[in-house]
N, C-alpha and C positions, 0 to 999 in steps of 0.2 A: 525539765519536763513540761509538756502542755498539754494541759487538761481541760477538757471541755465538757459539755453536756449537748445533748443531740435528741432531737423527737418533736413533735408536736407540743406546743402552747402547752402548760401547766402536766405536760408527762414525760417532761426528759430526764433520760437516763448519761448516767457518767461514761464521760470517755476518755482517751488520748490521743495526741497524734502524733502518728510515730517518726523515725526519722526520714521516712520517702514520703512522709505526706498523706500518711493511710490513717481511716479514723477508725483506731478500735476503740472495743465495749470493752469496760471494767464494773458492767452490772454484776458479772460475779465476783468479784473484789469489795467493790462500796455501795451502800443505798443511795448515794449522791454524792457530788460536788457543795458542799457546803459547810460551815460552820466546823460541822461535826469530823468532818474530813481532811481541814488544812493542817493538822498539828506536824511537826517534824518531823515525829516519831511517821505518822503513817506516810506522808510525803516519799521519806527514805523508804519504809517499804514498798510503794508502788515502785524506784526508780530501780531496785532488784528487781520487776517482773523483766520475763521476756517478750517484750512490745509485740514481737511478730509472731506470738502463741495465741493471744487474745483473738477474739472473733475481729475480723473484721467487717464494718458498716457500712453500708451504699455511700459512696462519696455525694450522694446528692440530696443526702439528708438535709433537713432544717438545724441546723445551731442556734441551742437556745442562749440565756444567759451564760456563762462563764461559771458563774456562782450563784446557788439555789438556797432559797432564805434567809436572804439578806435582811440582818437588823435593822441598819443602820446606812443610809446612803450621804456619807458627808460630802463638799465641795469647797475646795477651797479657791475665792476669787482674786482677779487681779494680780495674780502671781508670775506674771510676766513685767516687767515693767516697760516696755513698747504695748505690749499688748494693752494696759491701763492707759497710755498716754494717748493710744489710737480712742480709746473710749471718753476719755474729756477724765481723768479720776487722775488722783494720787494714788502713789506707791505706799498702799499701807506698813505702819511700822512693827506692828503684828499680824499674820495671817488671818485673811480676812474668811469667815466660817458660813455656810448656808448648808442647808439640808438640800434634798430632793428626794421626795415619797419613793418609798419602793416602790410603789404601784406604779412610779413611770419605767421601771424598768424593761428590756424587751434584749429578745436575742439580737447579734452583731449587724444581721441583716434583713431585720425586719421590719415591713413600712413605719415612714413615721407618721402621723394623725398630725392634720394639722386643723388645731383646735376652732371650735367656734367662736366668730369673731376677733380671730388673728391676722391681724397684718404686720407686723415684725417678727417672721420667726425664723427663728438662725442660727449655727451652727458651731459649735466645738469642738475639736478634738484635743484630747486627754489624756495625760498619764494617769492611771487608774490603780490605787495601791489598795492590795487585799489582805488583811489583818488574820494573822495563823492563830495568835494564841492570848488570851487574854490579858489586856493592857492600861496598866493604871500606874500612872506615877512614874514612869520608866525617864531615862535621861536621852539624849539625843545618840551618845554613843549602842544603847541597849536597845532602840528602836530599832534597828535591823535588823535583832534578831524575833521581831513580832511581826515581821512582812512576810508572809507566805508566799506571796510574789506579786506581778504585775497585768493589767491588761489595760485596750484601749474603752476610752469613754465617749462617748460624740454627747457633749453635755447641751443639748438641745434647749432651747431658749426662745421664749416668745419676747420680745424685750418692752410692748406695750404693757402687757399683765407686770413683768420685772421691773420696771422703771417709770411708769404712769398712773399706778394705781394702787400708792401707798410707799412706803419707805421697805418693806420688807421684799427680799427676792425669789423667796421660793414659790408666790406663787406664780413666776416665769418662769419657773424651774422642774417643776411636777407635773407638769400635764402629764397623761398616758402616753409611752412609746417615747417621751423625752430624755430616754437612758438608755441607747443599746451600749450591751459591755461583751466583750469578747473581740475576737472569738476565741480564744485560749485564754487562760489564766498562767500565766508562765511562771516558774516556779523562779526564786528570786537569783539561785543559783545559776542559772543561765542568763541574768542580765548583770555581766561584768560590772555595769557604773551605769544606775539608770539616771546620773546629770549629762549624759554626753549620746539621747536619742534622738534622731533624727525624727518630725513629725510632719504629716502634711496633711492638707484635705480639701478636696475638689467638687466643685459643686457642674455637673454638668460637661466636665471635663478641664474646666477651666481653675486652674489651681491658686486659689485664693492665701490657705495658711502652708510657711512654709517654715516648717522652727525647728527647733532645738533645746532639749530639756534642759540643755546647760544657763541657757538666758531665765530660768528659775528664780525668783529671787526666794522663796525657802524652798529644800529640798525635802524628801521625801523621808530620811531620818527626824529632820528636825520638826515636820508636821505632827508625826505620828506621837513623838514627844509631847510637842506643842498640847495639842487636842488632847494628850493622855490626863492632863491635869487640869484639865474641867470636868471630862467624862472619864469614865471605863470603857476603851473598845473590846468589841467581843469577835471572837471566830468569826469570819463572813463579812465583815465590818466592812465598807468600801468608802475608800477614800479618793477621789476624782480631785485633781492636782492643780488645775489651771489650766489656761490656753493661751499659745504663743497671736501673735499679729496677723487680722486677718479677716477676724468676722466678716459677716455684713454687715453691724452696724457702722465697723470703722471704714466701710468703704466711702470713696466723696463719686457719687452721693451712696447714700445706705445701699445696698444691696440684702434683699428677703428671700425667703423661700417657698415657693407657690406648688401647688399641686401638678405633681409632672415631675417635678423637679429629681436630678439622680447627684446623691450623694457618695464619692469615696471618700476614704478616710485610712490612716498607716502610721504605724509606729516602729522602726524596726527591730527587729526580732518578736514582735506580736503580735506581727499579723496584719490583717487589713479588714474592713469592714464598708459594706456596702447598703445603701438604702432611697429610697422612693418615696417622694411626700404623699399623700394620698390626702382624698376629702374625707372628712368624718361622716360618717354613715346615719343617715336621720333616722 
């Protein structure tokens, strides 16, 4: 199943999409896409509706985030090991943890802000794991069953704030708009083996990453483990996985992202996502 949310900036409502591609409304079904909403139990009762009874929605709505209320925006870096080696960095021996504010978050294709005083900023795309049910102490085999499912991350990155101005990352990591997630949330049941997804993302047309979540070097059971035994994750919980080889920083020489700029990005089976750098508004 994929699930979405659709509307205008801070009033979207929950929705689906069905199997032709149509976006219906399940405002009569849920108050939202969130926390409250990903458990098994209800999952399995949306996937008894009949998709093609639901209202259907102007296909030329806005998608907003994927998931509404999010706790928790975790990321895990380096988890490529080309992609680490393209960066100048070792292959950590534990997954390496960083936050990113929820306030960066924004729908799959909405402008990205490119902050004041950036000049390295640039792009990621991501497997993006969303936490069903709550998570503490779990083992690597019993983390799957706390994935409510998956969607894409473009884990935006200013890499001057990230790598120049102190040893901590996130604040390269949090700017506003530096999180679109969606456009679907795909429930985990329709992603057979998410070690074996094809990933890509284009800046301008010109296709810089082009991966495969199999060159992971932890997976997406063993994160969710991992992390469960420092924190508790909660409903809604978003976990942003790593990026395969590609960036702009590893390009020779760097390649950035300047205002103009037109970003795709695709995971398969979840979709694709599209976006425009924009100036920040004085």
């Amino acid at each position: 199943m994929k699930l979405l949310r659709y509307g205008p900036a801070g009033e979207e409502k929950p929705g689906l999409m069905d199997q032709d591609g149509n976006i219906r409304s399940l405002a009569a079904q849920l108050p939202d896409i969130d926390g409250s909403t990903l458990s098994d139990a209800t999952i399995a009762q949306l996937q008894q509706l009949d998709s093609t009874a639901l209202p259907m929605v102007d296909p030329q709505v806005r998608l907003g985030p994927c998931v509404g209320k999010v706790g928790k925006f975790l990321c895990i870096g380096l988890n490529y090991s080309d992609h680490a080696a393209e960066s100048g960095m070792s292959v950590p021996p534990e997954p390496e943890m960083f936050t990113k504010a929820t306030s960066a978050i924004c729908g799959p294709n909405d402008d990205i802000i490119k902050p004041r005083n950036s000049d390295k900023l640039d792009w990621e795309v991501e497997l993006a794991i969303v936490i069903g049910k709550h998570t503490s102490y779990v083992s690597e085999e019993e983390a799957a069953e706390h994935i409510a499912g998956y969607c894409i991350c473009n884990d935006v990155s200013e890499r001057t704030f990230q790598l120049e101005k102190g040893s901590q990352w996130d604040k390269g990591k949090g700017c506003d708009t530096f999180g679109p997630i969606g456009p679907w949330l795909v429930t985990r049941d329709e992603i057979e083996n998410p070690l074996n997804l094809n990933m890509w993302l284009e800046v301008n047309g010109h296709r810089y990453q082009n991966g495969n979540t199999r060159t992971m070097v932890f997976g997406p059971a063993f994160i969710v483990s991992y992390l469960s035994q420092f924190m508790s994750l909660q409903p809604g919980d978003i976990i942003s996985s790593g990026t395969p080889p590609g960036v702009g920083l590893g390009q020779n020489p760097p390649q950035y992202l300047n205002v103009g700029d037109r970003i795709e990005l695709a995971i398969d089976g979840l979709g694709r996502q599209k976006q425009t750098v924009v100036a920040l508004e004085k």
